[in-house]
C-alpha positions as CSV (number, residue, x, y, z in Angstrom):
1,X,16.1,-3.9,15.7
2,X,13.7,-1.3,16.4
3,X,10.9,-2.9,17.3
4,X,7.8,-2.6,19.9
5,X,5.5,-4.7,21.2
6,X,1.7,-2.9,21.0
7,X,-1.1,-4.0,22.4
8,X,-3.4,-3.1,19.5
9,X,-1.2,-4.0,16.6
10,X,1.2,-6.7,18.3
11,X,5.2,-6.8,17.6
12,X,6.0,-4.1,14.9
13,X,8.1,-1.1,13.3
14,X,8.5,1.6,16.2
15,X,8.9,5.6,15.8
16,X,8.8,8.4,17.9
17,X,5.8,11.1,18.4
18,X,5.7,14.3,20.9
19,X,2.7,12.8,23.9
20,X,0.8,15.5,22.8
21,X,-0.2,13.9,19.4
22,X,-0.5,10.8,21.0
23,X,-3.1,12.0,23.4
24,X,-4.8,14.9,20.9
25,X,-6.3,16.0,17.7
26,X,-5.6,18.2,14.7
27,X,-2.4,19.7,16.4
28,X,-0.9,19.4,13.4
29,X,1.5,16.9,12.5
30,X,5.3,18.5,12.0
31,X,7.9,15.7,10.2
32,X,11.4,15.4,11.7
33,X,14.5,14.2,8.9
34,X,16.6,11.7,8.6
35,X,19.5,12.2,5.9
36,X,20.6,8.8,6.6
37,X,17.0,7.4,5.8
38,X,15.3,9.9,3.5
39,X,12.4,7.5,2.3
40,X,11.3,6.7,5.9
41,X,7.4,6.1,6.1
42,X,6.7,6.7,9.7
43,X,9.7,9.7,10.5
44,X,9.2,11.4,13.9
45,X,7.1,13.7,14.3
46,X,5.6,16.4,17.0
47,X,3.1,19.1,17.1
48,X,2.9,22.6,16.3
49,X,3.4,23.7,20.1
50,X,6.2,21.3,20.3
51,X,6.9,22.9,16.6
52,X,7.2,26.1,18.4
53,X,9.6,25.5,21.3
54,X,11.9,23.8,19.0
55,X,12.3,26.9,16.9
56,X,12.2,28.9,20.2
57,X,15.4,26.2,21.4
58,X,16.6,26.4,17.8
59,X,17.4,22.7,18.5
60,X,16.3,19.3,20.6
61,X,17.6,19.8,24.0
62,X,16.5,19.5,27.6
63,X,13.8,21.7,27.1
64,X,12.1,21.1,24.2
65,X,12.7,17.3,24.7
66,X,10.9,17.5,28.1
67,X,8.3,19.9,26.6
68,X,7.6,16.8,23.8
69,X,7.9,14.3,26.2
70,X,8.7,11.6,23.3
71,X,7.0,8.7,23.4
72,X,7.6,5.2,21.1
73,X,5.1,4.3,19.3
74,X,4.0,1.5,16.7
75,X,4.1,2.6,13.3
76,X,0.4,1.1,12.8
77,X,-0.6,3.6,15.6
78,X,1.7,6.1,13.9
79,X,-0.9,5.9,11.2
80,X,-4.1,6.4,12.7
81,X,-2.4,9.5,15.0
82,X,-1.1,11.2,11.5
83,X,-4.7,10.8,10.2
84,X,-6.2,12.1,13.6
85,X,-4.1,15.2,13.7
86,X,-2.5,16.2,10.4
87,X,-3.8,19.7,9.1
88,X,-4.7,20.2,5.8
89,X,-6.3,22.8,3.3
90,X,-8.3,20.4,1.8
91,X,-9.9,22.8,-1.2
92,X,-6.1,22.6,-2.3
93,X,-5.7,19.0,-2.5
94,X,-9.2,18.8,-4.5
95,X,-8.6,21.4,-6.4
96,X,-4.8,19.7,-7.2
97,X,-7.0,16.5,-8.5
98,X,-9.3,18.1,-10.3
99,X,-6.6,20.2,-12.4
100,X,-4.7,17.0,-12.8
101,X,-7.7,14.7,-14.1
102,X,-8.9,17.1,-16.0
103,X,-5.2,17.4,-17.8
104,X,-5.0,13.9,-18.1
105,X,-8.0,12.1,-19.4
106,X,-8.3,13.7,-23.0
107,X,-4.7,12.4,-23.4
108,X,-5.0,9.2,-22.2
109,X,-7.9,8.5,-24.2
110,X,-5.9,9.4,-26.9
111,X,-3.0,7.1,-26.1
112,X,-5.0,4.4,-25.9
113,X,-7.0,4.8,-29.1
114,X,-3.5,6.0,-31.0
115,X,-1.4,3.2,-29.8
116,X,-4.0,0.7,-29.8
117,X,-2.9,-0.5,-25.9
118,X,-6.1,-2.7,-25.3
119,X,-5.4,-4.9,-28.7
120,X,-2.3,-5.9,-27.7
121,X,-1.7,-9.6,-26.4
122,X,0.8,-8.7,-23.3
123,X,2.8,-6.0,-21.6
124,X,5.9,-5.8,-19.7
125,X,7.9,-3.4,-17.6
126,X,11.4,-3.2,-17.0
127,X,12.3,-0.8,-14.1
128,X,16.3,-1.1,-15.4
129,X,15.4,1.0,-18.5
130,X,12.1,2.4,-17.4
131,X,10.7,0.9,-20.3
132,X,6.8,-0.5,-20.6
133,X,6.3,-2.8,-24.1
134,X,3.4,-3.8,-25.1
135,X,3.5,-7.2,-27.1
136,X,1.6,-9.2,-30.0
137,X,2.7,-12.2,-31.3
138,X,5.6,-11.8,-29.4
139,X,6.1,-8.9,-31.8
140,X,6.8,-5.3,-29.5
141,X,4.7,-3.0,-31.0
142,X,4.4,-0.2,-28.5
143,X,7.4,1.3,-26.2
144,X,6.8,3.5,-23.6
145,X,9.2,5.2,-21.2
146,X,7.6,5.1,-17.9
147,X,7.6,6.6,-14.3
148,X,5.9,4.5,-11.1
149,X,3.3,6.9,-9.1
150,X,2.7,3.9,-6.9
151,X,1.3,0.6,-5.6
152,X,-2.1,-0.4,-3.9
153,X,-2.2,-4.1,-2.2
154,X,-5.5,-4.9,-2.4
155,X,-5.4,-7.1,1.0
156,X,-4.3,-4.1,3.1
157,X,-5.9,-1.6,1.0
158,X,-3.2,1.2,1.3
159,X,-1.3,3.5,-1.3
160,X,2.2,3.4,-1.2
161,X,4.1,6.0,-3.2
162,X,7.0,4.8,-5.4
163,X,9.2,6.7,-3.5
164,X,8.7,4.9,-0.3
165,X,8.6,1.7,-2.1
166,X,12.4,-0.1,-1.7
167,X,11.9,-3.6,-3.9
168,X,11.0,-0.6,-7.1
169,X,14.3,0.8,-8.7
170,X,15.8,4.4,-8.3
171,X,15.0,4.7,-12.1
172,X,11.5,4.7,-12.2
173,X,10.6,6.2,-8.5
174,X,12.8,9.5,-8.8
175,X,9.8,11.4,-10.0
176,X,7.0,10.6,-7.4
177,X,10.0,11.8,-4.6
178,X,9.1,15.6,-6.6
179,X,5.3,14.8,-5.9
180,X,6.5,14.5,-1.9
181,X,8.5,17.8,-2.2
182,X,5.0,19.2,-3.9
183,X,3.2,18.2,-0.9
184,X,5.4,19.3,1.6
185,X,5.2,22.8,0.1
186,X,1.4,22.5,0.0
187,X,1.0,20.3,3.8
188,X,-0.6,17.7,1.8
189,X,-0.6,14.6,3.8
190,X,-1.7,12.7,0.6
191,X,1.7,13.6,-1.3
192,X,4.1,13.9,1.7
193,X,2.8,10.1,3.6
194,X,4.3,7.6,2.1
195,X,1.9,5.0,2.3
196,X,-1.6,5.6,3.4
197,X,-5.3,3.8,3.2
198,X,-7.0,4.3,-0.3
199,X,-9.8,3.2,-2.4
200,X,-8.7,2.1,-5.9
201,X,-10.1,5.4,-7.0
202,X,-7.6,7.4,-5.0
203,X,-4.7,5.9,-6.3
204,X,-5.7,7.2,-9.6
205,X,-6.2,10.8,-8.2
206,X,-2.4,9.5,-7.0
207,X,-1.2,8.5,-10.8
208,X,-3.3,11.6,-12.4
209,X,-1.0,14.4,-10.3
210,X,2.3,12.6,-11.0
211,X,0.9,12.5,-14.4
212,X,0.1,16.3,-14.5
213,X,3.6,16.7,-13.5
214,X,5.4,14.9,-15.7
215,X,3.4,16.4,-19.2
216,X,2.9,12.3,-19.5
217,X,0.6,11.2,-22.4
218,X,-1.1,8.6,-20.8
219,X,-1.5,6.1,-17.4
220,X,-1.7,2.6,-17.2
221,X,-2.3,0.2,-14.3
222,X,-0.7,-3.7,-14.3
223,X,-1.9,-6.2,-12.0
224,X,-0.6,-8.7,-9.9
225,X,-1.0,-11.9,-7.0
226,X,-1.4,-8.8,-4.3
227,X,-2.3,-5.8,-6.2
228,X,-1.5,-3.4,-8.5
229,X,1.2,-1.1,-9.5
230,X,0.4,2.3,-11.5
């Protein structure tokens, strides 16, 4: 039960950061690995000095370990430490949006008006068979293979990639895990985090990359009690 009791944030999920991103900011945020728990949300992480020693060590030892001087943290506090000291070229992230909006609006224009998707009396997904139908008169009419980008719970406000997400099925989250590999080639916090604090209109910048991606023909966004899921 890895847990810890935080003043701010009370009992919650615990990690490990180096003191110095505790204490600092924009040291850059470096991301350790865990084979055994690839889809982690909050894995350890350390600075770029501490980044340094470690490939100076070639491993973690009595050195760098001291040098870090690890500290467990909540994985709320996690959050607002990434946010403070994660950096980013963010011309390259804008640029990425723009490129993929711009790909991706003529088409889905024309998947809705083709397809007719706002005539038709319901929809349902089936993560099993990656499979969106759109109903009417009980009738499927449309059937769409589909991949999830993500989900945004209105109540906490945050994005959370498919990847990271572990009630969604392997089937229709294997795609957004390329969009993390994307951003950790780029240092793009928004593609490598795997859940972060959006406005509705970011979690379409989200959808529009993986859609970009993926040579998709359209996006589509289905509501529920707590959010949505795209």
């Amino acid at each position: 039960d890895n847990k810890v009791e935080c003043d701010i944030h009370g009992k919650t999920d615990a990690t490990f950061l180096c003191a110095h991103l505790v204490k600092g900011e924009k040291l850059g945020f470096n991301l350790g690995y865990d084979p055994e728990n690839p889809n982690n949300l909050w894995p350890d992480a350390w600075c770029d000095e501490c980044e340094k020693v470690l490939d100076t060590e070639d491993e973690w030892n009595d050195q760098s370990e001291k040098f870090a001087d690890i500290k467990l943290l909540c994985v709320q506090c996690y959050e607002d430490i990434r946010d403070r000291n994660w950096v980013q070229g963010d011309s390259i992230f804008h640029e990425l949006v723009k490129t993929s909006i711009s790909f991706i609006e003529p088409r889905h224009k024309e998947f809705l008006t083709k397809y007719q998707i706002d005539s038709h009396e319901r929809w349902d997904w089936y993560q099993e068979t990656a499979k969106l139908v759109f109903s009417h008169n009980g009738e499927p009419q449309v059937e769409a293979d589909i991949h999830f980008s993500g989900t945004y719970p209105t109540k906490s406000e945050t994005w959370m990639w498919a990847w990271a997400n572990e009630n969604l099925d392997e089937k229709v989250k294997t795609s957004a895990r390329e969009i993390k590999v994307i951003g950790e080639e780029l240092g793009l916090k928004q593609l490598v985090a795997g859940r972060f604090t959006t406005t509705e209109v970011d979690d379409w910048e989200m959808t529009s990359i993986l859609a970009k991606h993926l040579n998709a023909i359209g996006v589509y966004r289905t509501p529920s009690e707590n959010g949505f899921t795209y």
